[in-house]
C-alpha positions as a Markdown table, in Angstrom:
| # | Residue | x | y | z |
|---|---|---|---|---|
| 1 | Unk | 17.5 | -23.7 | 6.1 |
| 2 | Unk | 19.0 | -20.7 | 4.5 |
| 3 | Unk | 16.3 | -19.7 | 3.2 |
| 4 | Unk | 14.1 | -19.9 | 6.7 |
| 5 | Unk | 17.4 | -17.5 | 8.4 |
| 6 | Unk | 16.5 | -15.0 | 5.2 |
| 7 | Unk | 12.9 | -15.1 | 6.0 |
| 8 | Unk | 13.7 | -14.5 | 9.8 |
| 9 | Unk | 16.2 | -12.1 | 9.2 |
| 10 | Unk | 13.3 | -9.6 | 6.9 |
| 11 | Unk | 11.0 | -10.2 | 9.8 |
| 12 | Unk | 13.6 | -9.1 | 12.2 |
| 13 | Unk | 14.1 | -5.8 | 10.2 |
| 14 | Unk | 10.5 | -5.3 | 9.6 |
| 15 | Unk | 9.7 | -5.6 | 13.0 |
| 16 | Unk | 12.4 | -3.2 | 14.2 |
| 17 | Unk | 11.5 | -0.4 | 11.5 |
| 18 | Unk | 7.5 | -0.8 | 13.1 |
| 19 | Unk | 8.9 | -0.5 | 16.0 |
| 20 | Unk | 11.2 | 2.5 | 15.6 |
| 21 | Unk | 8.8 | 4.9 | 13.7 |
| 22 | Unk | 5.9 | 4.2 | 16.2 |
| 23 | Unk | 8.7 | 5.3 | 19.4 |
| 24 | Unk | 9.3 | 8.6 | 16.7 |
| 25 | Unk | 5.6 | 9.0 | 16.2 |
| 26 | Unk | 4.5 | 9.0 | 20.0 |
| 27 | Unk | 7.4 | 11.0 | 21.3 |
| 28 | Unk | 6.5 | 13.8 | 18.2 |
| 29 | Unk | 2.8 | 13.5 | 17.9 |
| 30 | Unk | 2.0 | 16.3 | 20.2 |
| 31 | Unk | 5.0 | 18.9 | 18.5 |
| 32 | Unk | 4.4 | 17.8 | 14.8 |
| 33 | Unk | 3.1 | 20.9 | 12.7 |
| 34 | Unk | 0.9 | 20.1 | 9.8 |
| 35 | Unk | 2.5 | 21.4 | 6.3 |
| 36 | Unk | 0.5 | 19.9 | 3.9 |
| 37 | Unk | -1.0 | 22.8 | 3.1 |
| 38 | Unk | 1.6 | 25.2 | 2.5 |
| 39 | Unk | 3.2 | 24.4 | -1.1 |
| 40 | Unk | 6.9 | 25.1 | -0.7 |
| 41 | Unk | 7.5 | 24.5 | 3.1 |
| 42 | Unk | 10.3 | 21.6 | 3.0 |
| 43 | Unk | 13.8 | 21.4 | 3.3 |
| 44 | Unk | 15.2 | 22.5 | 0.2 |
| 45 | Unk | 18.5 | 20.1 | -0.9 |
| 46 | Unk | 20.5 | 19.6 | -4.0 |
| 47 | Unk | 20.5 | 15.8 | -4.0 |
| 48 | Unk | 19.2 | 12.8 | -1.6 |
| 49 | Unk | 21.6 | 10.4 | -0.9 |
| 50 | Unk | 20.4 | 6.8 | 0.5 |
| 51 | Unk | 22.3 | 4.2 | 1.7 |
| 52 | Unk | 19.6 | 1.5 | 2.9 |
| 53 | Unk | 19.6 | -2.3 | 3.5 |
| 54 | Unk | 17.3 | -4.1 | 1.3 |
| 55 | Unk | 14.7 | -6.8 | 1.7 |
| 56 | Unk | 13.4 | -8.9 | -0.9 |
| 57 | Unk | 10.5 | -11.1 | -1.1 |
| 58 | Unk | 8.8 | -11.0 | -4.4 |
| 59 | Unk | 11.1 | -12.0 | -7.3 |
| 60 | Unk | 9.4 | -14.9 | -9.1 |
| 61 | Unk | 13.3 | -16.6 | -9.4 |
| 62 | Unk | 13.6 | -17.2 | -6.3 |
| 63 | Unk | 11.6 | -19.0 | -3.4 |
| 64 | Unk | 13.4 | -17.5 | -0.4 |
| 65 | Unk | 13.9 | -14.4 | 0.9 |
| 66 | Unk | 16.8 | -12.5 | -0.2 |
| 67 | Unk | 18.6 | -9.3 | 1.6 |
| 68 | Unk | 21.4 | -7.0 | 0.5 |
| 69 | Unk | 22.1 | -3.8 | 0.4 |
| 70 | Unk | 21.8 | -0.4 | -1.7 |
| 71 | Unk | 22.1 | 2.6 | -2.5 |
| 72 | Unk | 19.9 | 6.1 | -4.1 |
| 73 | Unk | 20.5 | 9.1 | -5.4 |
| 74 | Unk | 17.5 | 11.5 | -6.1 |
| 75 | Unk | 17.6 | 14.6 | -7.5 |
| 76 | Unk | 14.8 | 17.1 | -7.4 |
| 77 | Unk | 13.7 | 19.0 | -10.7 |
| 78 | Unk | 9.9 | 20.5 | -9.9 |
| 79 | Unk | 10.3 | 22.4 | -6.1 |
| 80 | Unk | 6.6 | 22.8 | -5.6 |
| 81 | Unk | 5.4 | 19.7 | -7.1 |
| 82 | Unk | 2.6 | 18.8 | -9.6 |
| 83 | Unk | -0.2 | 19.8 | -7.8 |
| 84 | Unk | 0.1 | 23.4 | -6.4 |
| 85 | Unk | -2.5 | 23.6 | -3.4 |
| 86 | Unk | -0.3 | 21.6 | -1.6 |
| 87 | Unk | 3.1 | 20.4 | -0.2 |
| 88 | Unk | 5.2 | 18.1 | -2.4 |
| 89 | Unk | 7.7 | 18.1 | -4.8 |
| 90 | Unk | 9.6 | 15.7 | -7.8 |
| 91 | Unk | 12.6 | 14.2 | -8.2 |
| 92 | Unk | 14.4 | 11.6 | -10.4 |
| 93 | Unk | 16.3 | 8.6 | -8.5 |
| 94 | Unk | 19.0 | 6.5 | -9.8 |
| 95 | Unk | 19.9 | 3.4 | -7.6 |
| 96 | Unk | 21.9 | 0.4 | -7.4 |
| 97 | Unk | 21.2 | -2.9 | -4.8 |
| 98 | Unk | 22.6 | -5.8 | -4.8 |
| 99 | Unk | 20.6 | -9.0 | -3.3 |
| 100 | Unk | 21.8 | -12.1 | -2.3 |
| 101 | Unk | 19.4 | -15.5 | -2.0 |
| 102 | Unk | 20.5 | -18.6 | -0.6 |
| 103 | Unk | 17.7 | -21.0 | -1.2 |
| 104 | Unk | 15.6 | -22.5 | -3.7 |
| 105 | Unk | 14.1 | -21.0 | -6.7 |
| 106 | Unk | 11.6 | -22.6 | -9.0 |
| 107 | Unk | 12.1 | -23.8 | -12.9 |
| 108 | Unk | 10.9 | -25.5 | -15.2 |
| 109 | Unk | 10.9 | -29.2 | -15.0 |
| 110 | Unk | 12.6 | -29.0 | -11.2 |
| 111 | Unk | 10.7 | -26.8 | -9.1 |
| 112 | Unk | 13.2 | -27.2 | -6.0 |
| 113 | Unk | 16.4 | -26.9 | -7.1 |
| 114 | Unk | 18.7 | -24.8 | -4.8 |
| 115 | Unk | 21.6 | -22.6 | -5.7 |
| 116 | Unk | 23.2 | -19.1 | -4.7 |
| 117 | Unk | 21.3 | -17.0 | -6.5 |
| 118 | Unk | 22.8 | -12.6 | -6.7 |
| 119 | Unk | 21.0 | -9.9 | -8.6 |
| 120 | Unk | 22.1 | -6.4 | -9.1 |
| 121 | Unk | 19.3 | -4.0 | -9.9 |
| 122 | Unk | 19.7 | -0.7 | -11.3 |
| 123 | Unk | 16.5 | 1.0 | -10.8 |
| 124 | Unk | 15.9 | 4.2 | -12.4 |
| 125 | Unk | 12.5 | 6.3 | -10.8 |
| 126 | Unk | 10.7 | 9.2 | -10.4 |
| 127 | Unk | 10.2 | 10.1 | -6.9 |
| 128 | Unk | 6.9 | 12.2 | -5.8 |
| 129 | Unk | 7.3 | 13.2 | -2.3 |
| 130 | Unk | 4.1 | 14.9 | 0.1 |
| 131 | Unk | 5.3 | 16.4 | 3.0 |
| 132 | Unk | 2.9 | 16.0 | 5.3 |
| 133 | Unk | 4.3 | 17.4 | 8.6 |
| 134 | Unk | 7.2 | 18.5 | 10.2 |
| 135 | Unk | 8.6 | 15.5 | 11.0 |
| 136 | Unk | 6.8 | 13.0 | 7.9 |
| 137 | Unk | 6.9 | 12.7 | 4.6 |
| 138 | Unk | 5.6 | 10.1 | 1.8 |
| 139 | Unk | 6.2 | 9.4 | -1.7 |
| 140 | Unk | 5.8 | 7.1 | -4.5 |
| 141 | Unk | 8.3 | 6.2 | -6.6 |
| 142 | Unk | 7.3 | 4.3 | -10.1 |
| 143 | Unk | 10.0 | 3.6 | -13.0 |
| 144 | Unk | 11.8 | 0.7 | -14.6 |
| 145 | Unk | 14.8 | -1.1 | -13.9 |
| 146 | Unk | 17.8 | -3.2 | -15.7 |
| 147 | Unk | 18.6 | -6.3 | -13.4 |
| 148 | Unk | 21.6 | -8.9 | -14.1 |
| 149 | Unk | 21.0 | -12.4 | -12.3 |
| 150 | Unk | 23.5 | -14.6 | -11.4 |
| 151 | Unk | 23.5 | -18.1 | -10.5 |
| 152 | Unk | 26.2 | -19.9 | -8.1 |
| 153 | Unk | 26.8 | -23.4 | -7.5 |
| 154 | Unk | 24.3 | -26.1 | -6.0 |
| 155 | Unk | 24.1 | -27.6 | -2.9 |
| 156 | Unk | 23.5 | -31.5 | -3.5 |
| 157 | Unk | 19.8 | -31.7 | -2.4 |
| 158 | Unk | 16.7 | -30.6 | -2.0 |
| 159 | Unk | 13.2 | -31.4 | -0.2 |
| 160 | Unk | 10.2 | -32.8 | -1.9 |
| 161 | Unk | 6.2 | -31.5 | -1.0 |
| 162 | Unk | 6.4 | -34.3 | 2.3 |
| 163 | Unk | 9.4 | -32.4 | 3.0 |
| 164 | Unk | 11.7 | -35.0 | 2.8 |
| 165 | Unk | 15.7 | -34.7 | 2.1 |
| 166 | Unk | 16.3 | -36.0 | -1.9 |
| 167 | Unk | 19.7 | -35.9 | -3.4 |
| 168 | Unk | 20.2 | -33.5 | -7.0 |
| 169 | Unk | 22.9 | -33.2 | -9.1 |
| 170 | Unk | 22.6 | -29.2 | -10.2 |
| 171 | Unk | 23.4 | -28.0 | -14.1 |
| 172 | Unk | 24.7 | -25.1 | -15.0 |
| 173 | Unk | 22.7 | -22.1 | -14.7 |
| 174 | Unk | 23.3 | -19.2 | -17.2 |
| 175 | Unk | 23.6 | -16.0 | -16.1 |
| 176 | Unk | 20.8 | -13.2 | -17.4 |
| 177 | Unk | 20.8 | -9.1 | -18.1 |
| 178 | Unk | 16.7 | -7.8 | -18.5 |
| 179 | Unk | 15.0 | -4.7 | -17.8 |
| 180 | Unk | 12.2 | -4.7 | -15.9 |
| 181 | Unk | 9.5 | -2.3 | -18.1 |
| 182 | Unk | 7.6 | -0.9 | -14.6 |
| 183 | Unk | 8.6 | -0.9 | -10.8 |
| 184 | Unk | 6.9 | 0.8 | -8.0 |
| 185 | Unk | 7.6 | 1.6 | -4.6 |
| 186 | Unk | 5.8 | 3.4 | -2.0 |
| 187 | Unk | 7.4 | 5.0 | 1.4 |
| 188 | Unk | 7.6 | 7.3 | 4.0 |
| 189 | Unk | 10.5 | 9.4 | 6.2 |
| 190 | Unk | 10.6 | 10.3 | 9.5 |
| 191 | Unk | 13.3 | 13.6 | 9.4 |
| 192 | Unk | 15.9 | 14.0 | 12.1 |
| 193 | Unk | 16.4 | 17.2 | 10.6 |
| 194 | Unk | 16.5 | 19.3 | 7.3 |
| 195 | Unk | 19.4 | 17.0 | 6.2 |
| 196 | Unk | 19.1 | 13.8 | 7.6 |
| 197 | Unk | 15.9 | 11.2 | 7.9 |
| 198 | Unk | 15.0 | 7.5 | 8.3 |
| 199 | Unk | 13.4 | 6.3 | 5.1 |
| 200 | Unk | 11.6 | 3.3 | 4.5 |
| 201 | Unk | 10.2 | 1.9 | 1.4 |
| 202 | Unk | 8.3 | -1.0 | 0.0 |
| 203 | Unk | 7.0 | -2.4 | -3.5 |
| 204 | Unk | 8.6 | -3.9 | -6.6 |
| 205 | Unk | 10.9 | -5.7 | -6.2 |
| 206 | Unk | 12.2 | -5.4 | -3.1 |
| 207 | Unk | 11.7 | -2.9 | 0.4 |
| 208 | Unk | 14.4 | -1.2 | 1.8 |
| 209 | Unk | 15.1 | 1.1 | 5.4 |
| 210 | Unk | 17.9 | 3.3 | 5.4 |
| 211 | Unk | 19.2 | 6.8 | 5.9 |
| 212 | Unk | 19.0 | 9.9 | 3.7 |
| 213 | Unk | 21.4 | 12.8 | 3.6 |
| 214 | Unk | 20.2 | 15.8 | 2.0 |
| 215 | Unk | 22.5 | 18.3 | 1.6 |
């Protein structure tokens, strides 16, 4: 049951974000000035900061969806980017979100056991933005990550593959630190202004929507 309000709850957001960025995109279509062409042209800042709400779906531990919420810092290093016909620019990001699942996750030997399950990720990125128009940008954001899971108590069930109710007993659960050798994440912003912009973001392991201050 938890785990269907998670699920609900990441189709909720999702569903809102779609909806807000296509309202932004109709009501600037017809003003939006193309600036993909013209290295340099972009608000110049000395460090993003992104508080955001995140939305996991695709960590192998755990069966059900899990939201949180997190927070980025990028700094930019090359202004005018790797590629100099165009608009777009580097930066490094250092994050920290914190998930929480509250549903099943699969192991070996009892595929439906069901405790609280948190992680903490610290992901560490480099952040390649293309700024496409006045109001829009993209970027893509690959780099690794160090991750601490921790496991909470059992509830005293679970449901079989006919879905029916079975009682469990839950052991101990250990917690675990890892790095995570490659994450990726791919995104976009719609910008308020010079300083401020919704940003959304998807990829591994989690999505996130939040706002960026860029002062």
């Amino acid at each position: 049951m938890s785990g269907r309000r998670s699920q609900s709850a990441f189709r909720l957001v999702v569903v809102c974000a779609a909806l807000v960025a296509a309202s932004l995109g109709a009501r600037t279509a017809r003003a939006e000035d193309m600036i993909i062409k013209r290295p340099g042209d972009h608000p110049v800042y000395s460090v993003e900061i992104e508080p955001h709400l995140t939305l996991a779906f695709l960590i192998p531990s755990a069966g059900s969806s899990g939201v949180g919420i997190g927070g980025r810092f990028t700094i930019p290093i090359v202004k005018n980017g790797f590629v100099s016909s165009i608009n777009n620019s580097v930066g490094i990001g250092f994050g920290l979100d914190w998930i929480h699942y509250n549903g099943c996750y699969r192991r070996w030997g009892n595929p439906y056991s069901c405790p609280n399950f948190e992680t903490f990720i610290l992901p560490v990125v480099m952040q390649w933005n293309f700024f496409l128009s006045t109001h829009w940008s993209v970027f893509g954001e690959p780099g690794l990550a160090i991750n601490f899971n921790g496991y909470g108590s059992c509830v005293d069930f679970y449901y079989n593959d006919r879905g029916e109710r079975q009682g469990y007993v839950c052991g101990d659960r250990p917690n675990r630190l890892g790095v995570d050798p490659f994450i990726l994440f791919v995104g976009g912003r719609y910008h308020f202004s010079e300083t401020t912009a919704l940003t959304m973001r998807i990829g591994w392991p989690y999505a996130s929507i939040g706002v960026s201050f860029m002062p």
